[in-house]
Structures are given as structure tokens and as C-alpha cells.
Backbone as JSON Lines, residues from 0, in Angstrom:
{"i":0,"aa":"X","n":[-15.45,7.05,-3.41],"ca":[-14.43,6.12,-3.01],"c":[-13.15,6.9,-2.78]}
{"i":1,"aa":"X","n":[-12.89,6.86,-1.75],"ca":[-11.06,7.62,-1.27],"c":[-10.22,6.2,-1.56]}
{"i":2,"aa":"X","n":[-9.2,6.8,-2.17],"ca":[-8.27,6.34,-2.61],"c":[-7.33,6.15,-0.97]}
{"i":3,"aa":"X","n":[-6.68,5.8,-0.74],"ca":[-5.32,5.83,0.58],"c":[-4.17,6.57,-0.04]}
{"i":4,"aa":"X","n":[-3.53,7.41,0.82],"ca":[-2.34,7.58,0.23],"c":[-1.4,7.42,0.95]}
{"i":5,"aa":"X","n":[-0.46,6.31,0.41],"ca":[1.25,6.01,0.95],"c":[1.86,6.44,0.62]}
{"i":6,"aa":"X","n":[2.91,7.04,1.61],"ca":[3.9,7.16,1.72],"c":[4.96,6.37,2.29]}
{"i":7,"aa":"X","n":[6.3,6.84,1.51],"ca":[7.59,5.72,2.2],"c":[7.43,5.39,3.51]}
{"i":8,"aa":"X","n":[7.37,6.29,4.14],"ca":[6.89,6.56,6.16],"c":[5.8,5.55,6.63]}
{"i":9,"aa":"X","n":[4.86,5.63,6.08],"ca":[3.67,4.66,6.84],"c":[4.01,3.09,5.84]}
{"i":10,"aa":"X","n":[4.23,3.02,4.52],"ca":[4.92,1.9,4.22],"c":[5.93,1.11,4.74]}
{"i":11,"aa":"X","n":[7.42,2.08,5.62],"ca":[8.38,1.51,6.23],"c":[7.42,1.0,7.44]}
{"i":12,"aa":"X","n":[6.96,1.56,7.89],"ca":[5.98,1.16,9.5],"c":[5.11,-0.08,8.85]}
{"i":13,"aa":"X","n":[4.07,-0.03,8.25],"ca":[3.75,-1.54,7.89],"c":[4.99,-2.42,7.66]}
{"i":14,"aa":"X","n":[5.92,-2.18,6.4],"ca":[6.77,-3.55,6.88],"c":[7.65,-3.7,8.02]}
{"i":15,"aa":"X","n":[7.59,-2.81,8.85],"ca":[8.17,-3.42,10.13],"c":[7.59,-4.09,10.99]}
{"i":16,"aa":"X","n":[6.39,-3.47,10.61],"ca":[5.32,-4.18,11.55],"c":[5.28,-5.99,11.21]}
{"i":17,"aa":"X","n":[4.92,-5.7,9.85],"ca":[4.86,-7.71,9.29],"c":[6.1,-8.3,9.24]}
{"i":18,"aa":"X","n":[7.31,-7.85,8.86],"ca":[8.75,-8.11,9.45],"c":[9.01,-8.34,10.99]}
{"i":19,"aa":"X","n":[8.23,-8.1,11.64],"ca":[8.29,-8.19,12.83],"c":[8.34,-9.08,13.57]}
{"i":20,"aa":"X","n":[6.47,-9.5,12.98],"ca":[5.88,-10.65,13.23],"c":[6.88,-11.95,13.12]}
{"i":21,"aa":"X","n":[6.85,-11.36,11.35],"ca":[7.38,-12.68,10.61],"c":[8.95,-13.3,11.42]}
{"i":22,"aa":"X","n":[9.28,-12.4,11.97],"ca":[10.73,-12.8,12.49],"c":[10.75,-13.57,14.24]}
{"i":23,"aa":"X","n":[9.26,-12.94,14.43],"ca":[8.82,-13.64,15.62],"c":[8.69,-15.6,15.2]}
{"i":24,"aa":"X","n":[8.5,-15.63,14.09],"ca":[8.04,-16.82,13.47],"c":[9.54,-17.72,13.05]}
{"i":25,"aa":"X","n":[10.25,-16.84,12.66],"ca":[11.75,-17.78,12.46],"c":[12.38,-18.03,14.28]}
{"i":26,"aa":"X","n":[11.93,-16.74,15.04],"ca":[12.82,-17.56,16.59],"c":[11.96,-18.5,17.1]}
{"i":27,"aa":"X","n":[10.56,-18.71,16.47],"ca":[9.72,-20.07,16.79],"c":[11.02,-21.6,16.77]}
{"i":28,"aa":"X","n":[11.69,-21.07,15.58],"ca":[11.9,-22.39,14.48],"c":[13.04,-22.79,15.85]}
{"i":29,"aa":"X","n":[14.12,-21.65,16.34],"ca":[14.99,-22.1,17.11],"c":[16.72,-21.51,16.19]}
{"i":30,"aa":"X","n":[17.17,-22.41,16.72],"ca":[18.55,-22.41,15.91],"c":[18.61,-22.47,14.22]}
{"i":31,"aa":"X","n":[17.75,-23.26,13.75],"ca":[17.82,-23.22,12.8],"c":[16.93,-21.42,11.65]}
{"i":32,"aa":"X","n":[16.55,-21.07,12.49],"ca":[16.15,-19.5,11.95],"c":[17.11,-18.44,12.4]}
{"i":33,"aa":"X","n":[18.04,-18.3,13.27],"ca":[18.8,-18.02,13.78],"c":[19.19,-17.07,12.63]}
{"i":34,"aa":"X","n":[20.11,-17.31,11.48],"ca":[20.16,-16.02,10.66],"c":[19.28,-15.37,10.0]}
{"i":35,"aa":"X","n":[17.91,-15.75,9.85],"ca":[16.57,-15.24,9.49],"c":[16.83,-14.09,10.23]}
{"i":36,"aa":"X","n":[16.28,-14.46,11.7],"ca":[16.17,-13.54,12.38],"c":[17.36,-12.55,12.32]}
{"i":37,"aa":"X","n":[18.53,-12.84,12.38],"ca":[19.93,-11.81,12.31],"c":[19.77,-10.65,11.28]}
{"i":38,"aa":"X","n":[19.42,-10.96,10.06],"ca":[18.77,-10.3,8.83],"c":[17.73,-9.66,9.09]}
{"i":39,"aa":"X","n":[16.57,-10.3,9.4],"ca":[15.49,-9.63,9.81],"c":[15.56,-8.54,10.43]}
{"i":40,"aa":"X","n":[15.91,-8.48,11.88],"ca":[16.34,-7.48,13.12],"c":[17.36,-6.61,12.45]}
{"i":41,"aa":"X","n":[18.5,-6.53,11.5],"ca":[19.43,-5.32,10.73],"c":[18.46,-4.54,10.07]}
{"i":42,"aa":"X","n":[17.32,-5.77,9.16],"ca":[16.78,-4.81,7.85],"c":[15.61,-4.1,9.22]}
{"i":43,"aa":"X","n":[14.81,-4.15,10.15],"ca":[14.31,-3.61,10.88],"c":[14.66,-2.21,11.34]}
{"i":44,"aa":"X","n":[16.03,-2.71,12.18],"ca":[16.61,-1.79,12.34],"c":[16.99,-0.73,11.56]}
{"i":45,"aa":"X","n":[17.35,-0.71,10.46],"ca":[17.75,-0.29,9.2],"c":[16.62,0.91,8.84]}
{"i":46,"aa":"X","n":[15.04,0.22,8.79],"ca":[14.12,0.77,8.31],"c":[14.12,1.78,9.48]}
{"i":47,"aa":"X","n":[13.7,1.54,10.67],"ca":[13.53,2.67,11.54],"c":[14.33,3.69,11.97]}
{"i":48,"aa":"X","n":[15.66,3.82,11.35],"ca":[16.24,4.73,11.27],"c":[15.97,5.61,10.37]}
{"i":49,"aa":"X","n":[15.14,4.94,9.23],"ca":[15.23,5.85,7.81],"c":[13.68,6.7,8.32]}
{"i":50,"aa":"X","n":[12.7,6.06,9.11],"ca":[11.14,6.49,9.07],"c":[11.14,7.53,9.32]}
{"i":51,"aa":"X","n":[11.41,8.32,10.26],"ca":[11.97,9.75,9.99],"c":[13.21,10.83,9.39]}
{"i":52,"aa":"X","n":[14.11,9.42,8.76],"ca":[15.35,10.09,7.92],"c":[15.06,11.05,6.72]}
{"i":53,"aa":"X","n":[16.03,11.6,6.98],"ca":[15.7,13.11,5.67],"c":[16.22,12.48,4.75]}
{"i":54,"aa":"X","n":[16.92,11.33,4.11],"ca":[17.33,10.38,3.29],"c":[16.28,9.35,2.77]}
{"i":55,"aa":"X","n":[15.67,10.11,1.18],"ca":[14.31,9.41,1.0],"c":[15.03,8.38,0.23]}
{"i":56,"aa":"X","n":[16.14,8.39,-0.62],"ca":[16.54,6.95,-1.26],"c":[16.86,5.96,-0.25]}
{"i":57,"aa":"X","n":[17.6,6.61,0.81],"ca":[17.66,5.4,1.87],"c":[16.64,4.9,2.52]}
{"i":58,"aa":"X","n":[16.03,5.49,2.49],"ca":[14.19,5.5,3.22],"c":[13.33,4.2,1.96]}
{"i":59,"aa":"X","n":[13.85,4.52,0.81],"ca":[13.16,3.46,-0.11],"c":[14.1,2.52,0.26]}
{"i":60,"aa":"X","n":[14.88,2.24,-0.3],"ca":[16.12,1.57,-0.46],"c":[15.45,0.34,1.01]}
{"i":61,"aa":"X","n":[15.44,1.01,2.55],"ca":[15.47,0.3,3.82],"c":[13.83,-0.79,3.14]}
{"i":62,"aa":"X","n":[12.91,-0.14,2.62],"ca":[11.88,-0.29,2.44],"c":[11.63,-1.51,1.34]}
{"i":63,"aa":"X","n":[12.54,-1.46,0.51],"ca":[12.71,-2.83,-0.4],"c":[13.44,-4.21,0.35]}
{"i":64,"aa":"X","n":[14.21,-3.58,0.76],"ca":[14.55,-4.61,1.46],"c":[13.96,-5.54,2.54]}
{"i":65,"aa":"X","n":[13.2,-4.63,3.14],"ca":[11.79,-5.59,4.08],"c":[10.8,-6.07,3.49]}
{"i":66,"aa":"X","n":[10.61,-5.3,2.17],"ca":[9.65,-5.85,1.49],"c":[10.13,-7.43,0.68]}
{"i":67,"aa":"X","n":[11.45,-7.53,0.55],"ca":[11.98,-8.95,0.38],"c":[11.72,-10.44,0.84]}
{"i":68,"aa":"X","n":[11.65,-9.59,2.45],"ca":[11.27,-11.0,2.99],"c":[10.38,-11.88,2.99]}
{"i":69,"aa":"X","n":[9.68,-12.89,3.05],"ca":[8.83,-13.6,2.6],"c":[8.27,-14.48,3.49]}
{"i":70,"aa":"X","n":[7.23,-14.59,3.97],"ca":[6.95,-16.27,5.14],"c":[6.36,-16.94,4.6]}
């Protein structure tokens, strides 16, 4: 049995990936998701700056914060 191994890097990329989605799902809602999405798209943004940043606390740090979100 192989174990997987994560790292911050392919972890930030999965939650951007399901952050993604999920934010596709609040501009469903309309106006009323409107700051979902505003949040969403920063902490996104946020993360993909760090996926190759030489800044691994910021690299976690971007990474908790997507991991926050919830659908």
C-alpha cells in the first residue's frame, strides 16, 4: 500500500481547484453570493501566488484559509 504524499503545493492546487468550483456555485445564487464570491476569488488569488512562493508560512497560511470555506 503507497501512502500519497502532500505537500503545501499540490494541497494549495486541490483547494483551488474545489474553491473554485464552489465559488462557481455562490455566482449561481446571483447578488446575493456576491461577497462569497469577492472572498472566494482574493483567497484564490492569494493561494496562487503562494503555489510557487518561496514563502512556506504564507503558502500554509493562503492554504487554511481556502480550506475555510465550506458549501
Amino acid at each position: 500500500m503507497s501512502k500519497e504524499i502532500k505537500t503545501v503545493g499540490s494541497e494549495l492546487l486541490n483547494e483551488i481547484e474545489r474553491v473554485s468550483a464552489l465559488r462557481e456555485q455562490y455566482r449561481e445564487i446571483g447578488e446575493a453570493g456576491s461577497f462569497g464570491v469577492m472572498m472566494m476569488t482574493a483567497a484564490i488569488n492569494e493561494a496562487k501566488d503562494q503555489v510557487q512562493g518561496a514563502d512556506p508560512v504564507a503558502a500554509i497560511r493562503a492554504l487554511k484559509v481556502l480550506q475555510e470555506f465550506e458549501g
